[in-house]
C-alpha positions in Angstrom: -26.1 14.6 8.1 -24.1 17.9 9.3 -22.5 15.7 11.6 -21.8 13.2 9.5 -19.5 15.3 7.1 -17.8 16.8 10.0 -16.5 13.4 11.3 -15.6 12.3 8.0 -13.9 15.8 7.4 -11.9 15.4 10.4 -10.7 11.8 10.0 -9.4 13.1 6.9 -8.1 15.9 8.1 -6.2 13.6 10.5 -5.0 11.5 8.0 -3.5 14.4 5.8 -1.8 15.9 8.8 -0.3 12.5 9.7 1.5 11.2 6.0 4.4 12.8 5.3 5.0 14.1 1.7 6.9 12.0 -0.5 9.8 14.1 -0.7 10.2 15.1 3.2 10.7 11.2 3.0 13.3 11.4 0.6 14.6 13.8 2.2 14.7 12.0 5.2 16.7 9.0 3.7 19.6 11.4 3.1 20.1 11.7 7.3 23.0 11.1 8.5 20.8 9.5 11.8 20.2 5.8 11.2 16.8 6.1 12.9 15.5 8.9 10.6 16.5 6.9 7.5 15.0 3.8 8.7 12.0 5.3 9.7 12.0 7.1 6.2 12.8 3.6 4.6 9.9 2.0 6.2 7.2 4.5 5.1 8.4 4.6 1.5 8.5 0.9 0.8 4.9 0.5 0.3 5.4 4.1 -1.5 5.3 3.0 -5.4 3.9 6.4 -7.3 6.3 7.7 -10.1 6.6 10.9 -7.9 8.7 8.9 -5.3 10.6 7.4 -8.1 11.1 10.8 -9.7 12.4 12.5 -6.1 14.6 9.0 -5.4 16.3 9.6 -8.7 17.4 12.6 -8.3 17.8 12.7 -4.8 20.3 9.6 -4.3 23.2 10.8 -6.5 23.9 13.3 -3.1 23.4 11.0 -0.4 26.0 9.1 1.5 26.6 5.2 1.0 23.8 4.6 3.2 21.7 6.5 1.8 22.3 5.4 -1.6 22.1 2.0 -0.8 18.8 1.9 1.0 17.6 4.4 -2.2 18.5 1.6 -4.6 16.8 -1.1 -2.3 13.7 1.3 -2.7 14.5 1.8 -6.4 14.3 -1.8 -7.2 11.2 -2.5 -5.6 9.6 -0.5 -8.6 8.0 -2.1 -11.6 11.0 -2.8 -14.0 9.5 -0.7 -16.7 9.8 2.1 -14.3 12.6 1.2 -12.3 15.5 0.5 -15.5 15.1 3.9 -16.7 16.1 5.1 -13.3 19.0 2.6 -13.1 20.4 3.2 -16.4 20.6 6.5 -15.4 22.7 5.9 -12.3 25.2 4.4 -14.7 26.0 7.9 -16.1 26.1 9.6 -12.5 29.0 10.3 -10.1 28.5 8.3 -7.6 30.6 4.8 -8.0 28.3 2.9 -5.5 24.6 3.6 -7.5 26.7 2.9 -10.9 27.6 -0.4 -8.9 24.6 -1.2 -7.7 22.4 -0.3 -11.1 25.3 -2.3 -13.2 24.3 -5.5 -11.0 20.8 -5.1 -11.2 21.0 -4.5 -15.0 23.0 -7.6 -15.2 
């Protein structure tokens, strides 16, 4: 039985150690290396907590394009009850490429 719960302590351990938090993800996507945002990109697609949602909205506004834009393809993966708040609020922000690309989705 000892055993037993050591294995299944370790495996998840292991899987701990191995995900990445949320927001070094985020954080990731603001690179300015291609391969760390794409790598960052392809972890947080399947990534759909409001946590995420929460760290992309305020995170994006300070990004460059690319950045931004693969934020928004992120953003718009959401539920649409989650995901218009988040776009309507882009609207209001600096940035002319998230109020572009929040104004087409509204649309």
């Amino acid at each position: 039985m000892r055993s037993e719960l050591g294995v299944c302590a370790l495996l998840l351990l292991g899987s701990l150690t191995s995900a990445q938090a949320p927001a070094d993800l985020v954080a990731k996507l603001g690179s300015s290396d291609h391969r760390t945002r794409h790598g960052a990109l392809q972890k947080l697609r399947s990534d759909k907590t409001p946590e995420t949602l929460a760290l992309l909205r305020g995170a994006l506004p300070s990004y460059s394009y690319h950045g931004q834009n693969l934020g928004l393809s992120l953003v718009e993966r959401f539920p649409r009850e989650l995901c218009e708040p988040v776009m309507r609020s882009f609207l209001q922000g600096k940035p002319s490429f998230l109020r572009l690309g929040a104004s087409v989705w509204l649309y």
